[in-house]
N, C-alpha and C positions, 0 to 999 in steps of 0.2 A: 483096456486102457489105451486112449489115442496118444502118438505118437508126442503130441503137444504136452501132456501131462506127464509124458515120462521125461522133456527135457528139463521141466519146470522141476521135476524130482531129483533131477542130479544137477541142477543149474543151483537148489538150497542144500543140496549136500555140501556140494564142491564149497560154497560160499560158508557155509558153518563151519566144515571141517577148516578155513584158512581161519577164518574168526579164534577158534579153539586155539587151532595152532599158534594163532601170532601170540593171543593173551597167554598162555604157558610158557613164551619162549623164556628160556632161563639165562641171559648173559652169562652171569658169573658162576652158573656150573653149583648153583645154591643145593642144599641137600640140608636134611635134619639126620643129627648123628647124635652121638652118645657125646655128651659133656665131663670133660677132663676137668679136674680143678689146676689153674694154670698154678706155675710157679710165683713164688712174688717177687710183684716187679722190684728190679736194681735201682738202685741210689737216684740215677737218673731218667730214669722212667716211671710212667703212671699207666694202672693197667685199667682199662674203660667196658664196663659193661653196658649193652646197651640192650632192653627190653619194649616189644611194642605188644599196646594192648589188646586183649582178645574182642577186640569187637569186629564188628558185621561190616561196620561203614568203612568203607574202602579195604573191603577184605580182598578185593579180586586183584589188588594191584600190592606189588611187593614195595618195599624201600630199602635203593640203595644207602647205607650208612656209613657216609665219608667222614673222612679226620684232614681239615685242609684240602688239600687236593689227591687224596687217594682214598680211594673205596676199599673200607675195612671188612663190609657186611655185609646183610641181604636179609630184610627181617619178614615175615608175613605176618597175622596177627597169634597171638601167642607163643611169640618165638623168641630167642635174644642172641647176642653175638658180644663175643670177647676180645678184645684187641689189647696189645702194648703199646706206648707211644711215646716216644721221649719228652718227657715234662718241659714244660715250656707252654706257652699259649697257643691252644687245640680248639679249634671250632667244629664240632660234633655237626653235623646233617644230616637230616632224614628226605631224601631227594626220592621223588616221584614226579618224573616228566619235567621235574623244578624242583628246587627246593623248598618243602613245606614248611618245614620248622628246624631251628638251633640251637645249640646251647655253647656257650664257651667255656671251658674247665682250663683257669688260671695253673699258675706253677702246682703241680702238686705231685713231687719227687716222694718214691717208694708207697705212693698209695694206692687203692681201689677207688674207683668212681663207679657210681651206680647208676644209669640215667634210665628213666621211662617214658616213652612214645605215645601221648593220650592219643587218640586217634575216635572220636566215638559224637555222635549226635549230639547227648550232654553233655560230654566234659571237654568237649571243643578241642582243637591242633595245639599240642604246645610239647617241649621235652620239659622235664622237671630232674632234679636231683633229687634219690631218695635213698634213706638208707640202708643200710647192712642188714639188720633183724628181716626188712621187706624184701631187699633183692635175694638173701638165703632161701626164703616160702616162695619165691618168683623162679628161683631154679630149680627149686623142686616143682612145682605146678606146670613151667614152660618147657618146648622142646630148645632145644639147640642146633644154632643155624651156624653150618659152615660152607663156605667157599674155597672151589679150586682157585679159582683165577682170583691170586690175592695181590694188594698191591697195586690195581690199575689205577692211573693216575686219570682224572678228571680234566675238561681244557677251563675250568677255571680251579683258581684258587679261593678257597671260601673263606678264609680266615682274613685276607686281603680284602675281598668283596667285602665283607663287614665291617673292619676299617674302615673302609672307605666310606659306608654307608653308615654309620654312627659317629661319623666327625662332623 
């Protein structure tokens, strides 16, 4: 092998191995662990579940999953993640390089919300609310995504940005 061919061989290593590296990088320290059943939420909070679907399309790219301006989650596809949040008006994101899709969950003190992530060719970007009997067979069929680094706040606020944007 001339000397040319062996640079050309560690010139596509070196360059895959950064590629690889970069797409794995895991900001928030994401991991799939065993699923707790939380406590239920207090008087003044609402506990938010949020599941993304197992498809293909855009599987290589995770979603961070803010509430307002802090990142609750870290979904890949067939995964979901559980947060508490004090009841009040909560705008949900599913953020990938941007934000892709929303949802707002109005006042809703002492309850579960169930939200799902279509993500998929056919069924096109959108969150939906769905219910209790589905999201019960949703945590049983899905892994469970937790984050170390909880709680980092975002430089915008999303509940404002959408304000602003539906006025």
């Amino acid at each position: 092998m001339n000397t040319q061919k062996v640079y050309k061989l560690i010139f596509y290593f070196i360059l895959g191995s950064v590629i690889l590296g970069g797409c794995s990088a895991n900001t928030y320290h994401a991991k799939i662990t065993e699923f707790v059943e939380p406590k239920i939420p207090q008087h003044d909070e609402t506990s938010i579940f949020v599941f993304r679907e197992n498809s293909v399309f855009g599987s290589a790219r995770k979603f961070a999953i803010i509430c307002n301006d802090t990142v609750m989650g870290v979904l890949t596809p067939g995964t979901f993640c559980q947060f508490n949040v004090k009841s009040a008006q909560n705008e949900i994101v599913a953020y990938m390089s941007a934000p892709i899709m929303h949802y707002r969950i109005q006042d809703r003190p002492g309850e579960n919300v169930y939200l799902f992530c279509k993500m998929g060719y056919t069924t096109g970007m959108f969150i939906e609310e769905i219910d209790k009997v589905t999201a019960e067979s949703l945590i049983n069929e899905f892994n469970y995504m937790e984050i170390d680094l909880k709680n980092k706040k975002t430089d915008i606020n999303y509940k404002s940005y959408y304000d602003k944007l539906y006025q």
